[in-house]
GUMAR-231011 format. One line per field, with one value per residue (C-alpha): residue number from 1; x negated, y negated, z. Coordinates in Angstrom, 3 decimals. Example, Ala and Ser with C-alpha at 12.3 -4.5 7.8 and 13.67 -1.06 7.14 Angstrom:
% residues 2
num <- 1, 2
u <- -12.300, -13.670
v <- 4.500, 1.060
w <- 7.800, 7.140
% end
This chain:
% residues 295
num <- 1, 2, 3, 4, 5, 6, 7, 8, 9, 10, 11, 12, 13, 14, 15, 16, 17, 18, 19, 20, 21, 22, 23, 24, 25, 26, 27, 28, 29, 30, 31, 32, 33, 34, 35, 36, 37, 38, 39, 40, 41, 42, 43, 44, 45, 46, 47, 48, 49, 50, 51, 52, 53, 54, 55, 56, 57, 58, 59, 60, 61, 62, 63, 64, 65, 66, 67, 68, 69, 70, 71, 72, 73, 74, 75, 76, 77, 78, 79, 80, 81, 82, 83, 84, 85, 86, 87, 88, 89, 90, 91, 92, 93, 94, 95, 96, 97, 98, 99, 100, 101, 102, 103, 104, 105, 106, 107, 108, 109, 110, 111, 112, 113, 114, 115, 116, 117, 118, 119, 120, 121, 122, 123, 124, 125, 126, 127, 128, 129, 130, 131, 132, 133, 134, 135, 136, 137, 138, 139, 140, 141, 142, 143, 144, 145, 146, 147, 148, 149, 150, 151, 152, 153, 154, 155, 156, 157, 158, 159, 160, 161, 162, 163, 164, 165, 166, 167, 168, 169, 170, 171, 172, 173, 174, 175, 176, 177, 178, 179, 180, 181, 182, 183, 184, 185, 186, 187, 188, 189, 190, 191, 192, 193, 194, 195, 196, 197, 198, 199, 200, 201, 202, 203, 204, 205, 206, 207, 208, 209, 210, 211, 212, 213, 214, 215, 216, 217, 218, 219, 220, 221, 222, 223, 224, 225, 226, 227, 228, 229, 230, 231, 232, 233, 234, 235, 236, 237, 238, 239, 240, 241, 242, 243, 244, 245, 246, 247, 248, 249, 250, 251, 252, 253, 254, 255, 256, 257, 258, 259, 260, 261, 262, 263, 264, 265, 266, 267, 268, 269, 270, 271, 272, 273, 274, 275, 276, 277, 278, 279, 280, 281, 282, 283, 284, 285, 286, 287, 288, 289, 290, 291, 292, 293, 294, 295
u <- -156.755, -159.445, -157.500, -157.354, -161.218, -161.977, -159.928, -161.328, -164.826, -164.059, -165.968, -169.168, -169.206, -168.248, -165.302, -166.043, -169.135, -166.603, -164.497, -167.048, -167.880, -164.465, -163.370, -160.728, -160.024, -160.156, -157.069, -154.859, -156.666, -155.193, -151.966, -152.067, -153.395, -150.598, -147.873, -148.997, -149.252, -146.016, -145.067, -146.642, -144.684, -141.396, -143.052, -143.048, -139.681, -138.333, -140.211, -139.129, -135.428, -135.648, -136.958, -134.654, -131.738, -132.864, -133.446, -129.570, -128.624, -130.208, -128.989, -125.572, -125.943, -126.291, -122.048, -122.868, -121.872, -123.459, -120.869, -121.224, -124.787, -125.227, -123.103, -125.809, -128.593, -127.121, -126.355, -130.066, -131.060, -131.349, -129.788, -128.811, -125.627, -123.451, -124.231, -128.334, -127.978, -125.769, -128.691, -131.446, -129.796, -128.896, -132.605, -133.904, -131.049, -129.994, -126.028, -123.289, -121.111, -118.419, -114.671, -112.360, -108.252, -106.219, -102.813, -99.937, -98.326, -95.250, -91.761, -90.101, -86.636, -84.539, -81.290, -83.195, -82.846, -85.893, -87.448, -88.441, -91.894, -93.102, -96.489, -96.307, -99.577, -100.803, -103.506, -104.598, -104.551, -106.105, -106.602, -106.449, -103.331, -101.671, -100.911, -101.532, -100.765, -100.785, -100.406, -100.889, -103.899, -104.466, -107.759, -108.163, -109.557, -109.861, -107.536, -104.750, -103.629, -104.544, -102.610, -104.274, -102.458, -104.698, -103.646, -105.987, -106.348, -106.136, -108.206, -111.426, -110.456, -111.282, -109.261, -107.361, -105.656, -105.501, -104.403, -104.605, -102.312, -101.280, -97.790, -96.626, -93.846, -92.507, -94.718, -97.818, -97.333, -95.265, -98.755, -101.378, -98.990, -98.944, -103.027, -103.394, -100.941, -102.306, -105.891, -104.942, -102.075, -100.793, -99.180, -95.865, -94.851, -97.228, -96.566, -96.300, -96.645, -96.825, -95.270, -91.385, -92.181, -89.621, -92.098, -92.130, -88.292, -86.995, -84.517, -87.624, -89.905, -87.969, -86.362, -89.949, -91.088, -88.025, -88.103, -91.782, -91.065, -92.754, -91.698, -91.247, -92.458, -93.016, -94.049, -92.539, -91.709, -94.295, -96.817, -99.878, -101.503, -99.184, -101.316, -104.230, -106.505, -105.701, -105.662, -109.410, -109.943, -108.851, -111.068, -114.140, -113.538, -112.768, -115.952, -118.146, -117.124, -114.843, -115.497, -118.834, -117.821, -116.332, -114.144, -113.902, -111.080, -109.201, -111.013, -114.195, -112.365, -111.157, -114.614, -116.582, -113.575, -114.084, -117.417, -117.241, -114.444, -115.262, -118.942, -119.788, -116.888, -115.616, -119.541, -122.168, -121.079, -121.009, -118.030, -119.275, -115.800, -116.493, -119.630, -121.516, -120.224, -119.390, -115.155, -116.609, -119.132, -116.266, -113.951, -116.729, -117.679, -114.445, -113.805, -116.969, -115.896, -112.452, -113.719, -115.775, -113.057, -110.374, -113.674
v <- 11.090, 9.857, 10.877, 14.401, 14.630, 13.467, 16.388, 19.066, 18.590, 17.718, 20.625, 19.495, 15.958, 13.347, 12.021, 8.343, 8.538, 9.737, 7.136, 4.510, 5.717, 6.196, 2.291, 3.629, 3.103, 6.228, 5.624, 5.758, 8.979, 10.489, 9.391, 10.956, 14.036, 13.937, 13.210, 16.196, 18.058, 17.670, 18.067, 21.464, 22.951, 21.587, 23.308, 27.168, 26.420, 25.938, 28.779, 30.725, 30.120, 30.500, 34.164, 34.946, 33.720, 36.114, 38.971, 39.209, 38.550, 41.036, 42.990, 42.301, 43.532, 40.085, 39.723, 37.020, 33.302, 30.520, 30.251, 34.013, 33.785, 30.135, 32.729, 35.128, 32.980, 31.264, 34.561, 35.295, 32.108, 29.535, 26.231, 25.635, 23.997, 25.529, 22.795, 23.531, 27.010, 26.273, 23.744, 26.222, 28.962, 26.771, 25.474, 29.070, 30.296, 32.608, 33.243, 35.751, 37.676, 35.795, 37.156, 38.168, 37.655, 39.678, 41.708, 41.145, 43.730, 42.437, 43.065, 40.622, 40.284, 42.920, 42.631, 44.558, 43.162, 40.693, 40.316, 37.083, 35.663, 36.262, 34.618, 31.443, 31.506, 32.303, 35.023, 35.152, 38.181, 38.714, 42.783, 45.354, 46.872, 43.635, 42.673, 44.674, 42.971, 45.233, 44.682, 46.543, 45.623, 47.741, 48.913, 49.734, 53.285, 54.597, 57.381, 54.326, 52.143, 52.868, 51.427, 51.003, 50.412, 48.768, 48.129, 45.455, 45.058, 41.019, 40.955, 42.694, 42.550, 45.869, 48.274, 50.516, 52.346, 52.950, 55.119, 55.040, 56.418, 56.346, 55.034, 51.924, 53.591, 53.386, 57.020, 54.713, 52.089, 54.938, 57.095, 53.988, 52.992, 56.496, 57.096, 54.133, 54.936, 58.419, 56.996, 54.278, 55.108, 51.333, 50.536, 48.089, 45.356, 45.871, 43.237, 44.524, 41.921, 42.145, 40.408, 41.056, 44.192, 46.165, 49.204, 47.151, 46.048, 49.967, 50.960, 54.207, 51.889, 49.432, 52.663, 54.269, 50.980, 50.540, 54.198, 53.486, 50.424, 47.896, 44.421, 43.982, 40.398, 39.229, 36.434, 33.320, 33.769, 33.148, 32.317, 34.037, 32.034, 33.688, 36.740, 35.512, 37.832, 40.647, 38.784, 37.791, 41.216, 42.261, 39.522, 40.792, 44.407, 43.804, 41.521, 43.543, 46.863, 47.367, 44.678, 45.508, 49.365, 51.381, 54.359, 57.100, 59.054, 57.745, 60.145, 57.684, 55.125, 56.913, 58.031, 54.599, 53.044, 55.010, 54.888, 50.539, 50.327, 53.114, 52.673, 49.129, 47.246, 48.571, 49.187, 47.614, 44.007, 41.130, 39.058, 34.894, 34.963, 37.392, 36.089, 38.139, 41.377, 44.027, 44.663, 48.160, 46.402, 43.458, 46.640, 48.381, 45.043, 44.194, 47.892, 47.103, 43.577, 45.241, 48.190, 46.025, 43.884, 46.379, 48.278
w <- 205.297, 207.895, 211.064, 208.824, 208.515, 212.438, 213.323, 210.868, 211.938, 215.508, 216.804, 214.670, 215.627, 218.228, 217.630, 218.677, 216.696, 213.529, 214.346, 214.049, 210.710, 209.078, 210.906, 212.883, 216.295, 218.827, 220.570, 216.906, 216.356, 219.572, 218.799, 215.386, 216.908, 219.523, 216.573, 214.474, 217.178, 217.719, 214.086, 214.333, 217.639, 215.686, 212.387, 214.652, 216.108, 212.476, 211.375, 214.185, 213.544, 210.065, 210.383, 213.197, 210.685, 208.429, 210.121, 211.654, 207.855, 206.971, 209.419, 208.854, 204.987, 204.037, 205.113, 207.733, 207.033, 208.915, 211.716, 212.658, 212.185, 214.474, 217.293, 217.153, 217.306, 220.519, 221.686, 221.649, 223.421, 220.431, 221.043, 217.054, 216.083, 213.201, 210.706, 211.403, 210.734, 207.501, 206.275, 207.127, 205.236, 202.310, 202.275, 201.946, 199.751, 202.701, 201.227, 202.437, 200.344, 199.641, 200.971, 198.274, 198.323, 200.909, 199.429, 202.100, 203.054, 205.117, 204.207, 206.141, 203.849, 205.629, 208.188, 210.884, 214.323, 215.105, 218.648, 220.523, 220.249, 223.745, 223.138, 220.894, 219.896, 223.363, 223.087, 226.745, 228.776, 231.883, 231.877, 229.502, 227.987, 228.661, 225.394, 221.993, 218.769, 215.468, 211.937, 208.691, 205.845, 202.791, 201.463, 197.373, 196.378, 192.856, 194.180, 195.088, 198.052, 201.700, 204.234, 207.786, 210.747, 213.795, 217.678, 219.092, 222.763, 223.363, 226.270, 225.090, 221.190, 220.996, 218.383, 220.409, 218.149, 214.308, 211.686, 208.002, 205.279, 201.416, 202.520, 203.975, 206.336, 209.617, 210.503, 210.137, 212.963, 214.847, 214.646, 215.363, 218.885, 220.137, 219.604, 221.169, 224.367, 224.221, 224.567, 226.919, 229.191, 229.739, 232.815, 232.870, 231.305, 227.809, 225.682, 221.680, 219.359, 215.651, 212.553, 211.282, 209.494, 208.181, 209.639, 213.197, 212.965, 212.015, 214.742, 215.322, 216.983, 218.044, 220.333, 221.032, 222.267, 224.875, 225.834, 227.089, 228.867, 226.420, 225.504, 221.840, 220.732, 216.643, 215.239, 213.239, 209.984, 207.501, 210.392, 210.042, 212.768, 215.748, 214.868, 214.845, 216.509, 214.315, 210.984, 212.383, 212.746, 209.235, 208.199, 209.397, 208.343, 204.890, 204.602, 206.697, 205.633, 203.088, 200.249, 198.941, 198.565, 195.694, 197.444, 195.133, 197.561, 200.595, 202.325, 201.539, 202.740, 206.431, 206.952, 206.569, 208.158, 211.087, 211.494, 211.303, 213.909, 216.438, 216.582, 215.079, 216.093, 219.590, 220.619, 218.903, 217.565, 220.269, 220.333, 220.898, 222.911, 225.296, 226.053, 223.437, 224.872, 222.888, 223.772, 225.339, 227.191, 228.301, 229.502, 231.362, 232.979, 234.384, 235.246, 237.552, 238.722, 239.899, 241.573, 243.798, 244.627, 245.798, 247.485
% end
């Protein structure tokens, strides 16, 4: 290409005197030069995003999809929607691992009594310990079945409390609501919303609950979506974490387990809804914004 040529041996030769010999005009050449040079800044940017994208892939063991990974990027600065990052990542054959089927685990045929829904699909809570939703997954081991038991704060999302076991029983939501009051100490009026259980129904928790003061709320029948938060949360720790492992004892299990959701989750991973905080980060934050309030 002429334009091509002028510019390769621009620093050799005049470039009106080039342009005289190749028949072109000077002015086209400088708005070739100013196209391409634009072509080239939008080249780096690409280039630039494209690495960036694969670097927190990487970084997330290759488990990131494109709408966590578009989060991260904006949480870094990058204005890139979530259909751009899914293009880019299809383009370079950047792929997560893909999420496998969940077991349920809730038993909601029984007579027990059934509390209200308090929240209707209303997740907001302005402090912590203001509402706590729980709910029960399942993780396989070649050993057998462990059953985990998570509290999740709704205000910072973190996991305040959590307990694992081979048995689905009453003992293992009993155990994960008294770690997480022991840890905690929640004032008044804690809201404790889960699904209709036979382990959240039995008349054991439904009396430890009222002897501490706390509001017992459940969701709908057969309506996943009134627990949202936590079902996300199961979400991301069987992708993240337990998935792509083969557990040779429960004890495996407890100890990776443990080291995703005390360190990774609660400390270390930003949440896009808390403003790319981590939930420790979003706690100590509003511990600060309080204290300098009330003085």
């Amino acid at each position: 290409m002429k334009f091509q040529t002028i510019d390769d041996n621009r620093g050799d030769y005049p470039v009106e005197l080039m342009c005289r010999v190749f028949s072109v005009s000077k002015g086209g050449y400088y708005d070739w030069r100013g196209r391409a040079t634009k072509r080239d800044e939008r080249d780096l940017r690409d280039q630039k995003l494209v690495r960036t994208i694969e670097a927190i892939h990487l970084g997330s063991k290759k488990k990131y999809g494109s709408p966590t990974v578009a989060d991260r990027l904006r949480g870094l600065g990058f204005e890139a929607s979530d259909s751009t990052v899914a293009r880019r990542m299809k383009k370079h054959g950047i792929r997560s691992k893909l999420k496998r089927k969940f077991k349920v685990t809730t038993d909601s045929n029984h007579k027990l009594p059934v509390a209200p829904n308090l929240l209707m699909q209303d997740f907001t809570a302005y402090r912590p310990d203001q509402i706590w939703m729980s709910d029960i997954t399942y993780v396989p081991t070649r050993e057998g079945w462990l059953y985990v038991c998570a509290v999740i704060d709704l205000f910072s999302k973190k996991i305040v409390g959590w307990t694992a076991s081979s048995r689905m029983t009453t003992d293992l939501v009993v155990s994960a609501y008294l770690k997480a009051k022991r840890d905690r100490s929640p004032g008044e009026h804690l809201i404790f919303h889960s699904d209709r259980g036979s382990q959240y129904a039995s008349k054991a928790f439904r009396q430890l609950l009222r002897r501490h003061g706390v509001l017992q709320s459940m969701s709908r029948r057969a309506c996943c979506w009134d627990s949202a938060p936590i079902e996300s949360f199961w979400a991301r720790l069987k992708t993240e974490c337990v998935f792509w492992e083969d557990f040779s004892t429960r004890q495996d299990a407890l100890c990776v387990m443990r080291s995703w959701i005390e360190r990774e989750y609660n400390v270390t991973r930003p949440h896009s809804s808390l403003d790319y905080a981590t939930p420790t980060e979003f706690e100590n934050q509003f511990a600060l914004a309080s204290r300098a309030v009330n003085g």
